[in-house]
N, C-alpha and C positions, 0 to 999 in steps of 0.2 A: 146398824143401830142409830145413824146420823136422823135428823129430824129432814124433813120436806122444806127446804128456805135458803135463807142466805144469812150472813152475819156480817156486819159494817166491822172492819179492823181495822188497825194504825199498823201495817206492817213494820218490823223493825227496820232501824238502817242498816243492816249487814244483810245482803241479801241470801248467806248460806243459814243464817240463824231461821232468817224469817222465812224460806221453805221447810224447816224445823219446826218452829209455831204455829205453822199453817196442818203439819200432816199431823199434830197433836190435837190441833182442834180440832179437826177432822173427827178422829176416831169416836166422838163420843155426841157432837155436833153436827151443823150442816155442811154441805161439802161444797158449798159454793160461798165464798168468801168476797166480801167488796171492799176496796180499801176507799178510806172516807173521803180521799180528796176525788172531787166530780162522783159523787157516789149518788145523788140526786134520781136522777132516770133509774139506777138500776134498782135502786129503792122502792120505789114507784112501780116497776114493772113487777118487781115480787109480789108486792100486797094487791098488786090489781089482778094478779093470776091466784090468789086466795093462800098465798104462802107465808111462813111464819118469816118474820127479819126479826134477829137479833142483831142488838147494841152489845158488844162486849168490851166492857168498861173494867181494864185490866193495867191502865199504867198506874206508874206509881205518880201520886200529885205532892206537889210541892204548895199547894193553898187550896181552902175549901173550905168547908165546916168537918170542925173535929168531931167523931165519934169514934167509941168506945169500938175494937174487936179482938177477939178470944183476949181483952184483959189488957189490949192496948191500945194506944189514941191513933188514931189514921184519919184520913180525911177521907170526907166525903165528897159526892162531885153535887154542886150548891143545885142544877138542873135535877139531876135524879132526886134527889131530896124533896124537890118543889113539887114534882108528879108525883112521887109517896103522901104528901099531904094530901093532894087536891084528889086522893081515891083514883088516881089513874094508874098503869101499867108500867111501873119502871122499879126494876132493881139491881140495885150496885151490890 
């Protein structure tokens, strides 16, 4: 059921959690995962072989712009917000 791509993540610091986070994404996601630091090239090589990359934009922020979800204030990440305006491709 995974899609055709890759997904940019911030693996956790505990490396038995984060092969945990990684096989849950999985299931329902893409199966090749790139973690953000030097993630450049393999960025690049996805979309230039016509593959989907997701952004998954899952920690928790401690500053942003506050919005409203299910009924509570959370931030928002201020970059995805800016492509939501400008009609581009981005959702937190």
């Amino acid at each position: 059921m995974g899609f055709d791509g890759a997904a940019v993540v911030r693996p956790p610091n505990n490396p038995y959690i984060a092969d945990w986070v990684a096989r849950q994404r999985r299931i329902n996601g893409p199966a090749t995962m790139i973690a953000k630091h030097n993630a450049a090239r393999p960025m690049l090589s996805q979309l230039r072989s016509g593959k989907m990359l997701c952004m998954l934009v899952d920690q928790k922020l401690r500053e942003g712009i506050a919005v409203p979800f299910f009924g509570r204030g959370r931030y928002d990440h201020a970059r995805a917000r800016g492509a939501r305006t400008q009609d581009r491709r981005a959702v937190s």
